[in-house]
CHARMM internal coordinates of N, CA and C (Angstrom, degrees):
IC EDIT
DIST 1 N 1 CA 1.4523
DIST 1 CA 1 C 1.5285
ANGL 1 N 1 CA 1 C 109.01
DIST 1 C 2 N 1.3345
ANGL 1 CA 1 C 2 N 113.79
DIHE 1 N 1 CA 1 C 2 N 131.03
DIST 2 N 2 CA 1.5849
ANGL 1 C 2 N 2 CA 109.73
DIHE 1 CA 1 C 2 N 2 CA 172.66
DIST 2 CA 2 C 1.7163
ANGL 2 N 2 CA 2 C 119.66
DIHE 1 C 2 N 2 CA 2 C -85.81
DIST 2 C 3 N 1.0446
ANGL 2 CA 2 C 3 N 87.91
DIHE 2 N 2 CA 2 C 3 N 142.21
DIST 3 N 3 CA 1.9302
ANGL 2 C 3 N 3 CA 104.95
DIHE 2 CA 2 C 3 N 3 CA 169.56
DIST 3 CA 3 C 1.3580
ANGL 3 N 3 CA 3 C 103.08
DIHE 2 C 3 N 3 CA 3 C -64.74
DIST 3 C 4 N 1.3029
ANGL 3 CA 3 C 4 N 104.10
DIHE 3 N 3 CA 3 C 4 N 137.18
DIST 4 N 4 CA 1.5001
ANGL 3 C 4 N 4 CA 118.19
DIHE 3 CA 3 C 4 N 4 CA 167.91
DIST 4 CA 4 C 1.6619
ANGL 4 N 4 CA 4 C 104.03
DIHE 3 C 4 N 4 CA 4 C -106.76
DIST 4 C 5 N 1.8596
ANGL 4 CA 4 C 5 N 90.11
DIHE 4 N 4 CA 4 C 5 N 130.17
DIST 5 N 5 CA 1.2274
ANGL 4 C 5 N 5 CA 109.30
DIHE 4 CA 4 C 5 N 5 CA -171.72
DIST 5 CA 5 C 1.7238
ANGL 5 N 5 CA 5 C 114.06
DIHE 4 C 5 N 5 CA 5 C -54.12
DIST 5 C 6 N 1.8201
ANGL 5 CA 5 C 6 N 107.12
DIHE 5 N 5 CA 5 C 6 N 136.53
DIST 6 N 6 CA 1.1514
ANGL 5 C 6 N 6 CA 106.99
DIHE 5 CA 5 C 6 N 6 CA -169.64
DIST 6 CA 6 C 1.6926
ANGL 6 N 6 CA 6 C 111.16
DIHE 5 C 6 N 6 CA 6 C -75.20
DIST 6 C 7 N 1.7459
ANGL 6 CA 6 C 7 N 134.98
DIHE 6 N 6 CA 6 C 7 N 9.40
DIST 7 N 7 CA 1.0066
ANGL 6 C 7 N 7 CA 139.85
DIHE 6 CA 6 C 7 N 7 CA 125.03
DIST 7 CA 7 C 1.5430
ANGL 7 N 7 CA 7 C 122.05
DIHE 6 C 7 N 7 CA 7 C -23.25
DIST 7 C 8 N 1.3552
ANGL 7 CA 7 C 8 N 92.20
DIHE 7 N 7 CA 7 C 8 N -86.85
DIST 8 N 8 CA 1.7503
ANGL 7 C 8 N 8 CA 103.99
DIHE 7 CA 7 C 8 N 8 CA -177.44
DIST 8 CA 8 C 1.7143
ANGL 8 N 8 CA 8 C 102.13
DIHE 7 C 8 N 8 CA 8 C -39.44
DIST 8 C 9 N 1.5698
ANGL 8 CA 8 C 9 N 112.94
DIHE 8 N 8 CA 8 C 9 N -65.45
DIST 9 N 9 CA 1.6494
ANGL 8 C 9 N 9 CA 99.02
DIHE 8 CA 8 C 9 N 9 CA -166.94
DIST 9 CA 9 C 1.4028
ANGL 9 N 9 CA 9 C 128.59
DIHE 8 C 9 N 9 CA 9 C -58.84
DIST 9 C 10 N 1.1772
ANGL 9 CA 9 C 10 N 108.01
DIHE 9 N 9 CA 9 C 10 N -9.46
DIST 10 N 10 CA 1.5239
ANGL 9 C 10 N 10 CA 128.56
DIHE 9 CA 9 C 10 N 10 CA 169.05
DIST 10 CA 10 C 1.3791
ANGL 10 N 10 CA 10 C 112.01
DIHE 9 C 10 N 10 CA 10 C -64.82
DIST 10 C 11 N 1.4060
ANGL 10 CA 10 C 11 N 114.92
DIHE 10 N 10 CA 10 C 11 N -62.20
DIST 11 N 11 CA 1.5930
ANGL 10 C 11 N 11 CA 124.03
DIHE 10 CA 10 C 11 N 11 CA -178.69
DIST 11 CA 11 C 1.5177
ANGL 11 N 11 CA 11 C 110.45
DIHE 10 C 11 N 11 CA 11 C -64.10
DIST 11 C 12 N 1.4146
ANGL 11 CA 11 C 12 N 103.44
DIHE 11 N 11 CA 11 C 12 N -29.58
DIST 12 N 12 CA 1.8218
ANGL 11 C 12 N 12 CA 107.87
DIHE 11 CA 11 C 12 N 12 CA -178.29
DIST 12 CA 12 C 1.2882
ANGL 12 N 12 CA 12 C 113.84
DIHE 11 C 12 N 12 CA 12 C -79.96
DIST 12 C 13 N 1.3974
ANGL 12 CA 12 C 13 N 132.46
DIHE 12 N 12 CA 12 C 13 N -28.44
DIST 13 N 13 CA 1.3893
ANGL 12 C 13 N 13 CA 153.92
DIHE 12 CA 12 C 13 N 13 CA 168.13
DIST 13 CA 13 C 1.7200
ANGL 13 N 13 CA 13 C 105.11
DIHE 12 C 13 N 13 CA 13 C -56.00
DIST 13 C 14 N 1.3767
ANGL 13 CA 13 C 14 N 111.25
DIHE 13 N 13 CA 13 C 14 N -55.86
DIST 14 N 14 CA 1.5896
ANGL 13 C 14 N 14 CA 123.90
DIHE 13 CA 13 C 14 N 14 CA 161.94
DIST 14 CA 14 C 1.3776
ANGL 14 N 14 CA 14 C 114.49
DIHE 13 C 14 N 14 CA 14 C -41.41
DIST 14 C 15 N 0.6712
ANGL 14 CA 14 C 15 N 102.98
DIHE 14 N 14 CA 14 C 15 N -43.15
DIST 15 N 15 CA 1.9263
ANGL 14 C 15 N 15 CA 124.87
DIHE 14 CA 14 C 15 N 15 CA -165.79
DIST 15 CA 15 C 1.6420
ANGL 15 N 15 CA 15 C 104.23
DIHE 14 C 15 N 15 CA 15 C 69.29
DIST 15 C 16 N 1.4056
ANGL 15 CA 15 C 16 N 106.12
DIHE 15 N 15 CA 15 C 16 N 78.20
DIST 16 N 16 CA 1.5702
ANGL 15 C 16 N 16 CA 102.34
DIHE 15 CA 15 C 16 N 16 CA -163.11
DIST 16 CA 16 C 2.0396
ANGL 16 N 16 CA 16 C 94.24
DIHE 15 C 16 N 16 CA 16 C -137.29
DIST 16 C 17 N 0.9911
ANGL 16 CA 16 C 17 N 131.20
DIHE 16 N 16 CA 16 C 17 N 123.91
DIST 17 N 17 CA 1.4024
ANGL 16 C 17 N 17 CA 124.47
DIHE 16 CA 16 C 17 N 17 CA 146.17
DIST 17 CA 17 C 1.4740
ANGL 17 N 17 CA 17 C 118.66
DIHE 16 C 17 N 17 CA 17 C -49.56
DIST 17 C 18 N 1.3112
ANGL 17 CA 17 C 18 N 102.65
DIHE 17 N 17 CA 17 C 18 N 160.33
DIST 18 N 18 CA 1.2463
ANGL 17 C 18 N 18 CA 113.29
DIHE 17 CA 17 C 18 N 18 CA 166.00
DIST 18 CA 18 C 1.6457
ANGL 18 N 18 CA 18 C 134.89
DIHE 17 C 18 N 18 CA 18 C -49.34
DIST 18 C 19 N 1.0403
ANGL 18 CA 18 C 19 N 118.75
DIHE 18 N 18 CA 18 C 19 N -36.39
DIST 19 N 19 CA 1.2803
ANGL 18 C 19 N 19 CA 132.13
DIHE 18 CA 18 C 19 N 19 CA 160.08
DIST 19 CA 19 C 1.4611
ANGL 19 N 19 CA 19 C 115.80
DIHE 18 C 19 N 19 CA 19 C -63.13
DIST 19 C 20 N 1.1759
ANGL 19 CA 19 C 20 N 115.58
DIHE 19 N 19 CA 19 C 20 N -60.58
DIST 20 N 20 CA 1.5462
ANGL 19 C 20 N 20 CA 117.93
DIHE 19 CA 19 C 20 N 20 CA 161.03
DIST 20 CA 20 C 1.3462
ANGL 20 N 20 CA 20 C 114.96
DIHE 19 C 20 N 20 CA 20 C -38.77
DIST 20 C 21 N 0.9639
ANGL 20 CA 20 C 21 N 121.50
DIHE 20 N 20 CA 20 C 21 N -74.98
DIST 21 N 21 CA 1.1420
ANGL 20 C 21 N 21 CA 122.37
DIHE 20 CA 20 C 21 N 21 CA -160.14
DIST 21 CA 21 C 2.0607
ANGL 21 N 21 CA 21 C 108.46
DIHE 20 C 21 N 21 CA 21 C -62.37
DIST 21 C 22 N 1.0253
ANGL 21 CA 21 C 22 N 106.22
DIHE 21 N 21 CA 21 C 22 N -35.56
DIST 22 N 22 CA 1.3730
ANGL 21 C 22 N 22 CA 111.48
DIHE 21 CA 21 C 22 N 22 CA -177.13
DIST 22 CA 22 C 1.9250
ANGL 22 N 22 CA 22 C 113.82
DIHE 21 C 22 N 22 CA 22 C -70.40
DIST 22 C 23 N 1.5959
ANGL 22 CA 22 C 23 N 84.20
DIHE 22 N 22 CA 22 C 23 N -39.39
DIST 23 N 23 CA 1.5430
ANGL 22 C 23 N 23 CA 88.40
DIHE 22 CA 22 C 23 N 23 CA 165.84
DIST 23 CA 23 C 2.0468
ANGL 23 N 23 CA 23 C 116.06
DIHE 22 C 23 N 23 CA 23 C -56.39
DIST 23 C 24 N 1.1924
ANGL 23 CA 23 C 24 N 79.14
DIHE 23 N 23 CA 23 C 24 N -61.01
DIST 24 N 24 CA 1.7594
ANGL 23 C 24 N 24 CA 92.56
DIHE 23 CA 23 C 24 N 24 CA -161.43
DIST 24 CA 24 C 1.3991
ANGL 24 N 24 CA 24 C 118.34
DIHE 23 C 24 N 24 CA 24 C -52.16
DIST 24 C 25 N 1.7316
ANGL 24 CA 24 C 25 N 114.31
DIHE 24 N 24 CA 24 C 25 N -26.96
DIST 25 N 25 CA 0.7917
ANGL 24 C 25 N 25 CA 153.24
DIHE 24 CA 24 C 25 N 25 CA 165.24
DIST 25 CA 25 C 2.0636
ANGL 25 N 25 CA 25 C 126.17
DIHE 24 C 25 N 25 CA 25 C -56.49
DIST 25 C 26 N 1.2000
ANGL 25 CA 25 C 26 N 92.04
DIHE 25 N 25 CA 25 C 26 N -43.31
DIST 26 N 26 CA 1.7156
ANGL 25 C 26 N 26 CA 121.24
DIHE 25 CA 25 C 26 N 26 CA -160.53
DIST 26 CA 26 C 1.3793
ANGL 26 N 26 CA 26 C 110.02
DIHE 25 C 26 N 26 CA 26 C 60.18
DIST 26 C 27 N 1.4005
ANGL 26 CA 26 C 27 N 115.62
DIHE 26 N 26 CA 26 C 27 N 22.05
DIST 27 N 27 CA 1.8733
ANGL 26 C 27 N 27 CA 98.57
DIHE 26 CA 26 C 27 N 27 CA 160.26
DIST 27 CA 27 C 1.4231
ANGL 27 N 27 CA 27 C 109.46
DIHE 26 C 27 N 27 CA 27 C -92.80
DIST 27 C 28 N 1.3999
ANGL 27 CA 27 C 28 N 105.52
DIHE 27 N 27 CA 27 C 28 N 156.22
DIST 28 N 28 CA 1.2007
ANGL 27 C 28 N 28 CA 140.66
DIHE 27 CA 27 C 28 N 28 CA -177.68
DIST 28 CA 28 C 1.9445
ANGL 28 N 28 CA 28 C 107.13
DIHE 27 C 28 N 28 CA 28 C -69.95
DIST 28 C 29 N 1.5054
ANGL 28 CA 28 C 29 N 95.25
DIHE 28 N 28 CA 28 C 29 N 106.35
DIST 29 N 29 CA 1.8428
ANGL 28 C 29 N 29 CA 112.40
DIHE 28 CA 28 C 29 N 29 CA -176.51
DIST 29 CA 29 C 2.4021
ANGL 29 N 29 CA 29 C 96.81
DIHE 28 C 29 N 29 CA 29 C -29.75
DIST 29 C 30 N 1.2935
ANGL 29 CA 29 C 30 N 80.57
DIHE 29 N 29 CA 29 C 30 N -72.11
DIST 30 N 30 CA 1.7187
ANGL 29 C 30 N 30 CA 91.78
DIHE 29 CA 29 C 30 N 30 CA 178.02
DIST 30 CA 30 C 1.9314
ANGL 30 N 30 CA 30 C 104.85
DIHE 29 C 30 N 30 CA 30 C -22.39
DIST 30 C 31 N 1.4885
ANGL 30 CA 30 C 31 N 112.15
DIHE 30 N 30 CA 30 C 31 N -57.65
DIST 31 N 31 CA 1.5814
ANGL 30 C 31 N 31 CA 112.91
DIHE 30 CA 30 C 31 N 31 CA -175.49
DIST 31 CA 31 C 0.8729
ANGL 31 N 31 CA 31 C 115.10
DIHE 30 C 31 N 31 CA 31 C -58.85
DIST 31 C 32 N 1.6693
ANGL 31 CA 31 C 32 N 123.68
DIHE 31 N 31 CA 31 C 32 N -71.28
DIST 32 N 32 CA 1.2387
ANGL 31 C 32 N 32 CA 127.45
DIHE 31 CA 31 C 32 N 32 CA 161.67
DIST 32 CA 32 C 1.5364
ANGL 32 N 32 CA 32 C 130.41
DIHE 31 C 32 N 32 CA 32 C -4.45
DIST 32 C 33 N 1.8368
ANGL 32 CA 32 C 33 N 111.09
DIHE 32 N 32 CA 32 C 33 N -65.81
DIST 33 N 33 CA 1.2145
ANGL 32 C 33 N 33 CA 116.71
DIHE 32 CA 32 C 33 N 33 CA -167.45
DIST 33 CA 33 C 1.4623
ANGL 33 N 33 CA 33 C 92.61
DIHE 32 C 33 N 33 CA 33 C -77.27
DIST 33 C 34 N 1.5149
ANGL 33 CA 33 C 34 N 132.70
DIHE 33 N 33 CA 33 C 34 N -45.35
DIST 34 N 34 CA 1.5526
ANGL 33 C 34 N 34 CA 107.45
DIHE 33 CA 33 C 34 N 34 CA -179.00
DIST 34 CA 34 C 1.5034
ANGL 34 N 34 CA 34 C 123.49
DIHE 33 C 34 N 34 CA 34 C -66.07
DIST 34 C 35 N 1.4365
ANGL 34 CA 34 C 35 N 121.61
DIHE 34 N 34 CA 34 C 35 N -16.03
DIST 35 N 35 CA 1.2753
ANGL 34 C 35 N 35 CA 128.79
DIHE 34 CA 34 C 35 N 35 CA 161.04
DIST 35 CA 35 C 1.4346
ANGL 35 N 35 CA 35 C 107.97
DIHE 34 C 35 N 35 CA 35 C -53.07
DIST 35 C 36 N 1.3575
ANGL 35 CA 35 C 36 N 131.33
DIHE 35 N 35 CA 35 C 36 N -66.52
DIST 36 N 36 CA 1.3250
ANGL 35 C 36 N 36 CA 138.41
DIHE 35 CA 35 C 36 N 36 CA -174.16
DIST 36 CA 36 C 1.6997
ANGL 36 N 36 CA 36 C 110.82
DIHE 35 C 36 N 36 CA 36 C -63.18
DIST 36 C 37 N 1.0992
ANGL 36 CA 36 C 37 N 108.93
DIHE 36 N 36 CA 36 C 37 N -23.22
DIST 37 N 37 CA 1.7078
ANGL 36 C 37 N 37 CA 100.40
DIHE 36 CA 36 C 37 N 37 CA -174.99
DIST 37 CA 37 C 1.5877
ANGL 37 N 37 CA 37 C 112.21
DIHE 36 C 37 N 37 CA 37 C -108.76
DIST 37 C 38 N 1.8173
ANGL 37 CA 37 C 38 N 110.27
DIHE 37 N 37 CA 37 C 38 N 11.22
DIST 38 N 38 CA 1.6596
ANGL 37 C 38 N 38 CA 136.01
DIHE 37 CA 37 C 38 N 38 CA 156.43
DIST 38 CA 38 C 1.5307
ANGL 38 N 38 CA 38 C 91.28
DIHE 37 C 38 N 38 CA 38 C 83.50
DIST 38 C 39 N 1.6058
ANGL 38 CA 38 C 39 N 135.07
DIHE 38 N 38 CA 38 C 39 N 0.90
DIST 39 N 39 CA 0.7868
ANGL 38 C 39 N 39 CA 120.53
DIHE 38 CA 38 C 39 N 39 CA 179.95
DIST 39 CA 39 C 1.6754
ANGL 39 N 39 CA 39 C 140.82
DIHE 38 C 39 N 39 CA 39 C -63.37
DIST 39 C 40 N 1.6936
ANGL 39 CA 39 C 40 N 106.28
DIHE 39 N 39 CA 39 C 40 N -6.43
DIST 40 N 40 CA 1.2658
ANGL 39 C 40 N 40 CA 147.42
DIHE 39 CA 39 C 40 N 40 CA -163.41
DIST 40 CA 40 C 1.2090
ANGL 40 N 40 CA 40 C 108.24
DIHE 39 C 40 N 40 CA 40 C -152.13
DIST 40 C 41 N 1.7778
ANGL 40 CA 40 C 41 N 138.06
DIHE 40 N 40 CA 40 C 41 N 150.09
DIST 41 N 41 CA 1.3190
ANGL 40 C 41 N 41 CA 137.54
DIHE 40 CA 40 C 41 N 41 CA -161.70
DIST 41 CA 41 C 1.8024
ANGL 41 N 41 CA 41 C 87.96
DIHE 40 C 41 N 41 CA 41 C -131.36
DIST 41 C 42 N 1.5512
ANGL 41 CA 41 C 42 N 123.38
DIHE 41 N 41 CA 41 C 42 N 135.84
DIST 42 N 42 CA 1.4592
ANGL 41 C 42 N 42 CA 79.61
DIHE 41 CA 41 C 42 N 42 CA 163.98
DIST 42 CA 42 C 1.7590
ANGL 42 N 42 CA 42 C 112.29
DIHE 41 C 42 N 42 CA 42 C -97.67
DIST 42 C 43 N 1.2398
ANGL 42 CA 42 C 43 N 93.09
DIHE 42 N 42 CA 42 C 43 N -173.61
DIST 43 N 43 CA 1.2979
ANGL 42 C 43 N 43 CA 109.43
DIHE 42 CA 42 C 43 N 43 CA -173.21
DIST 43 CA 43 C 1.8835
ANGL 43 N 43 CA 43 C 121.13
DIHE 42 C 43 N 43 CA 43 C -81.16
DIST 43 C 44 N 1.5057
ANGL 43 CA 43 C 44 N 103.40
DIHE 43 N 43 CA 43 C 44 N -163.63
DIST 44 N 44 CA 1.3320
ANGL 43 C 44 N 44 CA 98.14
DIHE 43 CA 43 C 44 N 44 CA -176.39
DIST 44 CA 44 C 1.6439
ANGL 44 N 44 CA 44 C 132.65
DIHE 43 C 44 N 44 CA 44 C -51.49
DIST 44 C 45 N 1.5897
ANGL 44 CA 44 C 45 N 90.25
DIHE 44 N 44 CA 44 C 45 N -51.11
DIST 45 N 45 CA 1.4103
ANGL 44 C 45 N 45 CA 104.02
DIHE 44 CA 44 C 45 N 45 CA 174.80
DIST 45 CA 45 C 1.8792
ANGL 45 N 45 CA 45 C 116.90
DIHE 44 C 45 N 45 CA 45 C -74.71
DIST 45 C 46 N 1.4700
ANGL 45 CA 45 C 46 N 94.06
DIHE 45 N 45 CA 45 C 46 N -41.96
DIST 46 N 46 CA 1.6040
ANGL 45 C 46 N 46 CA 67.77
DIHE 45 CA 45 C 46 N 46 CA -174.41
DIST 46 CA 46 C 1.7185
ANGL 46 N 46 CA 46 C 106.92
DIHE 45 C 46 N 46 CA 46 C -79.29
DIST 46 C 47 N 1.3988
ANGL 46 CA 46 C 47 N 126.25
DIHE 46 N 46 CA 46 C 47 N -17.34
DIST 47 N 47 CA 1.6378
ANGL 46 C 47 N 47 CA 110.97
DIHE 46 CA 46 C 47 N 47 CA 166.31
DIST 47 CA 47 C 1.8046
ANGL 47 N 47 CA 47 C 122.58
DIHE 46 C 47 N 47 CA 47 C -27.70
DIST 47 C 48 N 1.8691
ANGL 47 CA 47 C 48 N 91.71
DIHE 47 N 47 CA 47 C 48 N -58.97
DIST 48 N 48 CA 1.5733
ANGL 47 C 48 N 48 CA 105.70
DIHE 47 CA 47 C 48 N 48 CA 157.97
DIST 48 CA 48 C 1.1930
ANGL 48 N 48 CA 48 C 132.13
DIHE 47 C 48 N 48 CA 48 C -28.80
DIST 48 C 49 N 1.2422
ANGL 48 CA 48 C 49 N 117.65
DIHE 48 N 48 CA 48 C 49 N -54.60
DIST 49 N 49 CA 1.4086
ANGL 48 C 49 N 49 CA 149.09
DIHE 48 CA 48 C 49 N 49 CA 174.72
DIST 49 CA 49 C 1.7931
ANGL 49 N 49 CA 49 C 110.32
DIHE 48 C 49 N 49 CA 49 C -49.18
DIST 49 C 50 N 1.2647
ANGL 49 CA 49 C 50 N 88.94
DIHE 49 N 49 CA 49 C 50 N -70.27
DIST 50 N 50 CA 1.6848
ANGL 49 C 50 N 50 CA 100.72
DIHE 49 CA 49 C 50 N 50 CA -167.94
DIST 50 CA 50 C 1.8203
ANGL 50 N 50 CA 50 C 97.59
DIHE 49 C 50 N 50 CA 50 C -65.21
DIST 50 C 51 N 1.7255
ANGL 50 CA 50 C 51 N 105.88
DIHE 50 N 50 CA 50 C 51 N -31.42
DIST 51 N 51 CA 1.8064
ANGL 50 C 51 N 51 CA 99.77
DIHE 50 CA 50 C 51 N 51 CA -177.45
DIST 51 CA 51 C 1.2858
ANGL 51 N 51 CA 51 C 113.85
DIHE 50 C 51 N 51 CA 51 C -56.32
DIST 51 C 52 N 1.6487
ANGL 51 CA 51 C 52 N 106.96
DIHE 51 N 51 CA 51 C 52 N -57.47
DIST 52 N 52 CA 1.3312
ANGL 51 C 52 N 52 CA 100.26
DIHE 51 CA 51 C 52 N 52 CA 159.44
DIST 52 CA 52 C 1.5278
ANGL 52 N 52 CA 52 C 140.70
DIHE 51 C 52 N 52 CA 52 C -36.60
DIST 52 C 53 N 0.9317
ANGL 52 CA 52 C 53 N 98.86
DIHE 52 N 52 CA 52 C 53 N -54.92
DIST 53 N 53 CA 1.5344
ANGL 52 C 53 N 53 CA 105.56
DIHE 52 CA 52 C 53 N 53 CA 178.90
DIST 53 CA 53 C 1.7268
ANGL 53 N 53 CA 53 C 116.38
DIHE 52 C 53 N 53 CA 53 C -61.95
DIST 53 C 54 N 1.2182
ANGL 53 CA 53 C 54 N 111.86
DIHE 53 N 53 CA 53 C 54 N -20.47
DIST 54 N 54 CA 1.3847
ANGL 53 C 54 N 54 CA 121.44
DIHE 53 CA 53 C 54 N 54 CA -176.21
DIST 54 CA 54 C 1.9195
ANGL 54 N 54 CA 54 C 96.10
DIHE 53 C 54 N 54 CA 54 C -94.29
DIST 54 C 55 N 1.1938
ANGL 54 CA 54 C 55 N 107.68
DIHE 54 N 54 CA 54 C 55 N -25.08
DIST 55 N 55 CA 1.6611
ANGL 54 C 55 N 55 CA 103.18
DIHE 54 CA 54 C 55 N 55 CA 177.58
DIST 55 CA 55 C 1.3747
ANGL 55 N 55 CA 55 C 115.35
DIHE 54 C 55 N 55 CA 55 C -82.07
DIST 55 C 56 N 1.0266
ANGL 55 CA 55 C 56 N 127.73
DIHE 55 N 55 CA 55 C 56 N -25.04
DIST 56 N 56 CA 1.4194
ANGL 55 C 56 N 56 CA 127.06
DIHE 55 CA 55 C 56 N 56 CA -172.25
DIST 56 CA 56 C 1.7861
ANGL 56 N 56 CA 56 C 113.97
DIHE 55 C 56 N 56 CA 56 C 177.02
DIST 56 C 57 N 2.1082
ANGL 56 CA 56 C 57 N 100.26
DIHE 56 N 56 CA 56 C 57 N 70.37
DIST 57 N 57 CA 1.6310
ANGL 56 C 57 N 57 CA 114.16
DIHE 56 CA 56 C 57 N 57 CA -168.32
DIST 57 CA 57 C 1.2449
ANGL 57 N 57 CA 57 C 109.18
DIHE 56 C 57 N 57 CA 57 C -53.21
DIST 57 C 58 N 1.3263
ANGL 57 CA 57 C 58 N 148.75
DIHE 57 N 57 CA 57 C 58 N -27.11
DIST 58 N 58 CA 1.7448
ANGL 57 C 58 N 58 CA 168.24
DIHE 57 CA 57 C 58 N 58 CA -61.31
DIST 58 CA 58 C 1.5061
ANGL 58 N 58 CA 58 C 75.15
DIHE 57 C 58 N 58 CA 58 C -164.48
DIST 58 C 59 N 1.5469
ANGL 58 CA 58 C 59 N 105.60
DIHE 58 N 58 CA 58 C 59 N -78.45
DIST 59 N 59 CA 1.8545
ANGL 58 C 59 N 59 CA 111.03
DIHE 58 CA 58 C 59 N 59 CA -152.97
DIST 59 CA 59 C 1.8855
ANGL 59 N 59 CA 59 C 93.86
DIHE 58 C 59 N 59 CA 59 C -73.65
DIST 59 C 60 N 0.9428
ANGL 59 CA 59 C 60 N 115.56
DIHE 59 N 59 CA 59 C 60 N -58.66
DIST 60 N 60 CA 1.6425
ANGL 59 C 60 N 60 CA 114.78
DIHE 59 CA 59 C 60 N 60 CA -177.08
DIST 60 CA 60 C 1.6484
ANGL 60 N 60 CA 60 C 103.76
DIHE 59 C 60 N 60 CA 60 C -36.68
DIST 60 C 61 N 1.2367
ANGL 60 CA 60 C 61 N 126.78
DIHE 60 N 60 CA 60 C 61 N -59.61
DIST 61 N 61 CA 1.3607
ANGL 60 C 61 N 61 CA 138.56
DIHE 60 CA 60 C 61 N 61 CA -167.47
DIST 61 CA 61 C 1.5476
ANGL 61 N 61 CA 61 C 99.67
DIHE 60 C 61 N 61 CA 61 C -45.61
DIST 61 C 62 N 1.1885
ANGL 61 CA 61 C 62 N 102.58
DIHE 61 N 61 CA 61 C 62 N -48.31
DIST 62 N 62 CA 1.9097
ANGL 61 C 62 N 62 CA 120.63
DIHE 61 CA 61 C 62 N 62 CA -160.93
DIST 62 CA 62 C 1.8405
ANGL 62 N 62 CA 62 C 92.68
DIHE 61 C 62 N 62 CA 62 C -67.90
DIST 62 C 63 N 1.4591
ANGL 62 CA 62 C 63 N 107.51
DIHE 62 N 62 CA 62 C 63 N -56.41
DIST 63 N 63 CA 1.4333
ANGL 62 C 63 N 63 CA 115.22
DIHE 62 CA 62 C 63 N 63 CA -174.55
DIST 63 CA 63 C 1.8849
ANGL 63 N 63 CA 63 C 112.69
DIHE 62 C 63 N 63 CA 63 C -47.20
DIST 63 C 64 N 1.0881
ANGL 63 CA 63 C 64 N 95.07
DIHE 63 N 63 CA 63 C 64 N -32.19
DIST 64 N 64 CA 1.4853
ANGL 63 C 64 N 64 CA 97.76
DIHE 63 CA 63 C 64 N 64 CA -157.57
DIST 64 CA 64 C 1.3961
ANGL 64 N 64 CA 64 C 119.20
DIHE 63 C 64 N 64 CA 64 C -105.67
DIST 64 C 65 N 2.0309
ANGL 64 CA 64 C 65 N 97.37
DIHE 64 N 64 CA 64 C 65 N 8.76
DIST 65 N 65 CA 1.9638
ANGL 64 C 65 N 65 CA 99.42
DIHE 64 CA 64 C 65 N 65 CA -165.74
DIST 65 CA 65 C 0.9804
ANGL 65 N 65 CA 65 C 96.87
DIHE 64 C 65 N 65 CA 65 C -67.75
DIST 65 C 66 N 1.1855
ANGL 65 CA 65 C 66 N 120.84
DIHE 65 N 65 CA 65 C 66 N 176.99
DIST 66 N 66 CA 1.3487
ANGL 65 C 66 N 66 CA 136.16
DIHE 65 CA 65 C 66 N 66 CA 171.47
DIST 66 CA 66 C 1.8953
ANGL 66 N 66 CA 66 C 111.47
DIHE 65 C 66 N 66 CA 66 C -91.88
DIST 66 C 67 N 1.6829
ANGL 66 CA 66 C 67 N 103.84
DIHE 66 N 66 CA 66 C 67 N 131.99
DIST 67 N 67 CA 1.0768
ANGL 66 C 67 N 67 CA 104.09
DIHE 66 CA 66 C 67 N 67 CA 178.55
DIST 67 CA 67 C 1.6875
ANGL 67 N 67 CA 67 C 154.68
DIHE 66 C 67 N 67 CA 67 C -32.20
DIST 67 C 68 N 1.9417
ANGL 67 CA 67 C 68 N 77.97
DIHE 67 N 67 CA 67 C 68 N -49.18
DIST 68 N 68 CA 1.2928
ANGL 67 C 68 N 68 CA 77.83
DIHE 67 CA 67 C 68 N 68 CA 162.89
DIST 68 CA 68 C 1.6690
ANGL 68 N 68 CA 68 C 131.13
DIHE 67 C 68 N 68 CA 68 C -100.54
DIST 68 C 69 N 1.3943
ANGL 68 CA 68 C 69 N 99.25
DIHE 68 N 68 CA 68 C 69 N 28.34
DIST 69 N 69 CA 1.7324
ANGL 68 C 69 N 69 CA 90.92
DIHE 68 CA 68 C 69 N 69 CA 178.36
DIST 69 CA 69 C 1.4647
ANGL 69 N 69 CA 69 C 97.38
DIHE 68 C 69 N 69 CA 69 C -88.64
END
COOR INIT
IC SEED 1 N 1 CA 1 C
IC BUILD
């Protein structure tokens, strides 16, 4: 049986699609889905990234809206 990438359960835990989440986020849909389908690992910074985001999605979300919304 395969493991589902600890990406995906993160975003599913959110209750967020892929698009969502990549938006809200600022990663790129393309990363994401190779992150989620293990085809790609990410790296240093975005590990950081996703820790954060898994520690507290609420404050990251806020950090990262976009200006002009």
């Amino acid at each position: 049986m395969r493991r589902v990438s600890r990406v995906k359960v993160l975003r599913q835990r959110l209750g967020m699609n892929q698009a969502e989440f990549a938006r809200a986020f600022h990663l790129p849909i393309t990363t994401l889905r190779e992150w989620e389908l293990r085809r790609s690992i990410p790296d240093a910074p975005a590990r950081a990234l996703l820790l954060a985001i898994e520690r507290d999605p609420e404050t990251m979300k806020r950090l990262l809206e976009d200006e002009a919304a």
